[in-house]
N, C-alpha and C positions, 0 to 999 in steps of 0.2 A: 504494500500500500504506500502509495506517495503522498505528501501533504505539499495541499494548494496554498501559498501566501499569496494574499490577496491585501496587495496596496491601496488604498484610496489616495486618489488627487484631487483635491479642492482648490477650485478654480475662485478665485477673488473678481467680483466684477462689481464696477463701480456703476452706480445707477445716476443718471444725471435728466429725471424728468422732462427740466424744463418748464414752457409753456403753452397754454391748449391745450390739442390735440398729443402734443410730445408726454402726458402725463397718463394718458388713456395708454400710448401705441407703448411704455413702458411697463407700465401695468402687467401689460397683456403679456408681454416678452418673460416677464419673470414670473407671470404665472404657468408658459409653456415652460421654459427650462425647468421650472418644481414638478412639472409633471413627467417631463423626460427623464431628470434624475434618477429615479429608482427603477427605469431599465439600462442605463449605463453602469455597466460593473466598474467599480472601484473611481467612480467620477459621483464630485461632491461638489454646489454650487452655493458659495456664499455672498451674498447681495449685500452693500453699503450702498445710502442713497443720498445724495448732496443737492440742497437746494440752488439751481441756478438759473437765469433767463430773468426775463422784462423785472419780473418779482422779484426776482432777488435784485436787480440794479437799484427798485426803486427803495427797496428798503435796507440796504445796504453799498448804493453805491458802485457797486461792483456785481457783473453779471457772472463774472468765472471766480466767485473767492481764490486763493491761493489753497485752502483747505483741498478744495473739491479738485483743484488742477493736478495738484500733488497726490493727490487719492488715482487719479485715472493715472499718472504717471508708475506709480506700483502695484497697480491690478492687472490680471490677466487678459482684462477686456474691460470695453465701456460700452452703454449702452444709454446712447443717446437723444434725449428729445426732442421737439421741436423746441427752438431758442429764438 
């Protein structure tokens, strides 16, 4: 008898809503990938979501914080809204 090691890779993907429509089409995106995960063997999805676009400029000034820049710069992926 052999034994199977079975690695998980957890993929980091940064979520960057947006606005409008970018908030719904994000939504959706991270509710396929929860549903995908559990027939991907040894693939793990973990979602961070940063507020950016028109909203965020006007209550902060800035549409891309440095926060949210930095977060897509060390994720595996981003997943972008309309902005």
């Amino acid at each position: 008898m052999t034994a199977t090691l079975s690695a998980t890779r957890t993929f980091n993907i940064t979520v960057l809503p947006g606005d409008g429509i970018g908030v719904d089409v994000t939504r959706e995106a991270v509710r396929v990938l929860e549903a995908l995960a559990p027939s991907l063997d040894g693939v793990k999805f973990e979602f961070h979501e940063y507020s950016v676009g028109a909203a965020e400029y006007l209550k902060n000034g800035n549409p891309l914080p440095a926060d949210a820049l930095d977060a897509c710069a060390k994720s595996d992926a981003v997943l972008l809204g309309a902005m």
